[in-house]
Structure formats: structure tokens, C-alpha cells
C-alpha positions, 0 to 999 in steps of 0.5 A, spaced: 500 500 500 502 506 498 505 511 503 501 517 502 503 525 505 497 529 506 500 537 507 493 542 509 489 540 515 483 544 515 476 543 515 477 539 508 484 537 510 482 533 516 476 530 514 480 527 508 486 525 511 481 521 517 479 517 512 485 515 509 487 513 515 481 509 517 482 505 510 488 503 512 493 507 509 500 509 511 499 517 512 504 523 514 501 529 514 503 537 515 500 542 516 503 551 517 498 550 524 501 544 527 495 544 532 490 541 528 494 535 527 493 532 533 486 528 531 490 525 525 495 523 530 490 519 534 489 514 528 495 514 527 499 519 523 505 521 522 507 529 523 513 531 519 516 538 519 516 542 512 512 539 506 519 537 502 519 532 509 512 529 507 515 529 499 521 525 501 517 519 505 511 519 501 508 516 494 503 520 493 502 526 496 496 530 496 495 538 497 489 540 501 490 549 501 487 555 501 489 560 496 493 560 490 499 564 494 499 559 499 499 554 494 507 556 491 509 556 499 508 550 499 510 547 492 516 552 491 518 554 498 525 552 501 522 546 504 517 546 499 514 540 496 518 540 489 524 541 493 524 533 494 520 531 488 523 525 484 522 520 480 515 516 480 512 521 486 505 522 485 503 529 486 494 530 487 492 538 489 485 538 491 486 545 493 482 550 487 486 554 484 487 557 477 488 553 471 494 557 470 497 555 477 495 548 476 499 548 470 505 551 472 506 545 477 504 540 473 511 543 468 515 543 474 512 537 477 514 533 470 521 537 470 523 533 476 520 526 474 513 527 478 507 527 475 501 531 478 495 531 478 489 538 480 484 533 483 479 539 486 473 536 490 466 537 490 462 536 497 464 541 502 464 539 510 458 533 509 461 529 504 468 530 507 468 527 513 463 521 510 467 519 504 463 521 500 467 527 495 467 527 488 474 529 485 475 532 477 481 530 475 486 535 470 492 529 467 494 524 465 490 518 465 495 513 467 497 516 473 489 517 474 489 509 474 495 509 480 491 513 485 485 511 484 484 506 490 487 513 494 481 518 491 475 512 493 478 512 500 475 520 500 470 520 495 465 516 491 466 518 484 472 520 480 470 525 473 477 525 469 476 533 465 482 532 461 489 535 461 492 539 466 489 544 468 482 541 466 480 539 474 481 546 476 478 549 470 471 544 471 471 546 479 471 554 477 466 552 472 462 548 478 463 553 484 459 559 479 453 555 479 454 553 487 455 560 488 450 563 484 444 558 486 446 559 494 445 567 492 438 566 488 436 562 494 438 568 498 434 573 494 428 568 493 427 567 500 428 574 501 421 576 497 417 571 501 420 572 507 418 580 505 412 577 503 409 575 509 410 568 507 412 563 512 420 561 511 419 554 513 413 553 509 417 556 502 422 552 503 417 546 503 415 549 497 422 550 493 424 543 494 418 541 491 418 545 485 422 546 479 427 551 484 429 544 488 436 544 488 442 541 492 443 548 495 436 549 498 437 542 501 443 543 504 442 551 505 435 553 506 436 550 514 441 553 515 438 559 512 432 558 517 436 557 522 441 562 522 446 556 522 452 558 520 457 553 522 461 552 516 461 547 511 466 551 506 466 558 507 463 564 505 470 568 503 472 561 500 467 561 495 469 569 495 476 566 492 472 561 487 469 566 484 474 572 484 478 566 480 472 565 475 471 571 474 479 571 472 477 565 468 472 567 465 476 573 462 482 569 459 476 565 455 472 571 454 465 569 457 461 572 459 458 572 465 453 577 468 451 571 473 458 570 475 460 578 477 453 579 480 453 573 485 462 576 486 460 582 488 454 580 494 459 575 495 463 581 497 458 585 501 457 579 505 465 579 506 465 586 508 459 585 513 465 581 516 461 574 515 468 571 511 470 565 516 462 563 517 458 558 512 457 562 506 449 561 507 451 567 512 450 571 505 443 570 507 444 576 511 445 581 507 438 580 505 436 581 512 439 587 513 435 590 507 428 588 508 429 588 515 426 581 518 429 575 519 428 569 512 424 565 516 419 571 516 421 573 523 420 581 523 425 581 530 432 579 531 434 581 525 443 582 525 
């Protein structure tokens, strides 16, 4: 069974590298905040001190970070990931980040004798900690069939896109529509609510009808609930869409969308609701109309 590194051991990170260790793998981990190992300790991690030491021991290594800027620190830092790359290591980031980036690591990669694979998930939190991630694979095929047995012990399904770049491009492409959903929600509740109508009784209604989506079930409670207790965060999905929104003009789309669900987005980010779930957009809308989305007019933040 292969030795596998896991460098990024946040909310996501945690939960994936758990797994990983429950099905039986070998698994040592690094992360800038040391604390957050100790629940991989438990089950059996090993922690090491800089990533190129996680690069050094493992077979494959995956890459679980937030932004494109801490992604080059840890690549092509001192003590980065690249530093210690060889030949036959396979390098996975489930991070999202720009296809450019993704790219760019899989040209140093290959330059070493590595191969690497941009392997974005779809899930957040829930499907995480259950196993139950969906991966979208930029690369080779070939490599894609090596670490397989790695991806299924996170995740139920694995999507191959195409050539480097094409996991991170795909993810991008799918966080818009999530993050377009989660405000159209918002604002669709926001008018009910306003309306006089009962915010549990219109959620009923939106799972029922041509509105349902995976957003109205995993978010309209929380929005009901004022639970914003994260699942993947609102200044994240900020991050998505300021790289789409980068995207999209390199490939000249269009996207009115796109750029009005970014700036609410951002308003959400200046009301200061960045390190919460990215339901807590849903405020802003109360602010507006002045009553809670459940239709409370009290309470409102």
C-alpha cells in the first residue's frame, strides 16, 4: 500500500486525511498550524516538519490549501514540496486554484520526474468527513489509474476533465453555479420572507418545485436557522469566484451571473461574515428588508 503525505489540515484537510487513515493507509501529514494535527495523530499519523519532509517519505502526496499564494509556499518554498520531488512521486492538489497555477506545477512537477495531478473536490464539510467527495481530475490518465484506490478512500466518484489544468478549470466552472444558486436562494427567500410568507413553509415549497436544488437542501436550514457553522466558507467561495471571474476573462465569457453573485459575495465579506458558512450571505438580505428569512420581523443582525 502506498505511503501517502497529506500537507493542509483544515476543515477539508482533516476530514480527508481521517479517512485515509481509517482505510488503512500509511499517512504523514503537515500542516503551517501544527495544532490541528493532533486528531490525525490519534489514528495514527505521522507529523513531519516542512512539506519537502512529507515529499521525501511519501508516494503520493496530496495538497489540501487555501489560496493560490499559499499554494507556491508550499510547492516552491525552501522546504517546499518540489524541493524533494523525484522520480515516480505522485503529486494530487485538491486545493482550487487557477488553471494557470495548476499548470505551472504540473511543468515543474514533470521537470523533476513527478507527475501531478489538480484533483479539486466537490462536497464541502458533509461529504468530507463521510467519504463521500467527488474529485475532477486535470492529467494524465495513467497516473489517474495509480491513485485511484487513494481518491475512493475520500470520495465516491472520480470525473477525469482532461489535461492539466482541466480539474481546476471544471471546479471554477462548478463553484459559479454553487455560488450563484446559494445567492438566488438568498434573494428568493428574501421576497417571501418580505412577503409575509412563512420561511419554513417556502422552503417546503422550493424543494418541491422546479427551484429544488442541492443548495436549498443543504442551505435553506441553515438559512432558517441562522446556522452558520461552516461547511466551506463564505470568503472561500469569495476566492472561487474572484478566480472565475479571472477565468472567465482569459476565455472571454461572459458572465453577468458570475460578477453579480462576486460582488454580494463581497458585501457579505465586508459585513465581516468571511470565516462563517457562506449561507451567512443570507444576511445581507436581512439587513435590507429588515426581518429575519424565516419571516421573523425581530432579531434581525
Amino acid at each position: 500500500m502506498k505511503k501517502v503525505g497529506f500537507i493542509g489540515l483544515g476543515v477539508m484537510g482533516v476530514a480527508m486525511a481521517s479517512n485515509l487513515l481509517r482505510k488503512g493507509f500509511e499517512v504523514a501529514v503537515y500542516n503551517r498550524t501544527s495544532g490541528k494535527a493532533e486528531a490525525l495523530l490519534a489514528l495514527g499519523a505521522k507529523q513531519l516538519v516542512t512539506p519537502a519532509a512529507v515529499a521525501e517519505a511519501s508516494d503520493v502526496v496530496i495538497t489540501m490549501i487555501s489560496n493560490d499564494a499559499a499554494i507556491r509556499e508550499v510547492y516552491f518554498g525552501v522546504n517546499g514540496i518540489l524541493a524533494s520531488a523525484r522520480s515516480g512521486l505522485i503529486i494530487i492538489d485538491s486545493s482550487t486554484i487557477s488553471p494557470t497555477l495548476a499548470k505551472e506545477l504540473a511543468s515543474e512537477a514533470e521537470t523533476r520526474g513527478a507527475a501531478f495531478l489538480d484533483a479539486p473536490v466537490t462536497g464541502s464539510k458533509p461529504a468530507a468527513e463521510g467519504g463521500t467527495l467527488v474529485f475532477m481530475v486535470g492529467g494524465s490518465a495513467d497516473k489517474l489509474t495509480e491513485v485511484e484506490d487513494i481518491l475512493l478512500a475520500m470520495g465516491r466518484k472520480i470525473i477525469p476533465m482532461g489535461p492539466s489544468g482541466s480539474g481546476s478549470t471544471a471546479k471554477l466552472a462548478h463553484n459559479t453555479i454553487v455560488g450563484i444558486n446559494v445567492a438566488a436562494l438568498a434573494e428568493g427567500m428574501a421576497i417571501a420572507a418580505s412577503g409575509g410568507i412563512d420561511g419554513h413553509s417556502f422552503l417546503e415549497l422550493v424543494q418541491s418545485g422546479g427551484a429544488a436544488s442541492k443548495a436549498a437542501e443543504m442551505k435553506g436550514p441553515k438559512l432558517l436557522a441562522a446556522d452558520y457553522d461552516v461547511q466551506f466558507s463564505l470568503e472561500l467561495m469569495l476566492k472561487d469566484l474572484r478566480l472565475s471571474s479571472t477565468l472567465s476573462d482569459s476565455l472571454n465569457v461572459p458572465t453577468p451571473l458570475l460578477e453579480a453573485t462576486k460582488s454580494l459575495f463581497q458585501v457579505g465579506d465586508a459585513l465581516g461574515l468571511g470565516t462563517l458558512d457562506m449561507s451567512s450571505v443570507g444576511q445581507a438580505y436581512e439587513q435590507w428588508i429588515g426581518r429575519k428569512l424565516s419571516g421573523k420581523v425581530d432579531q434581525v443582525h
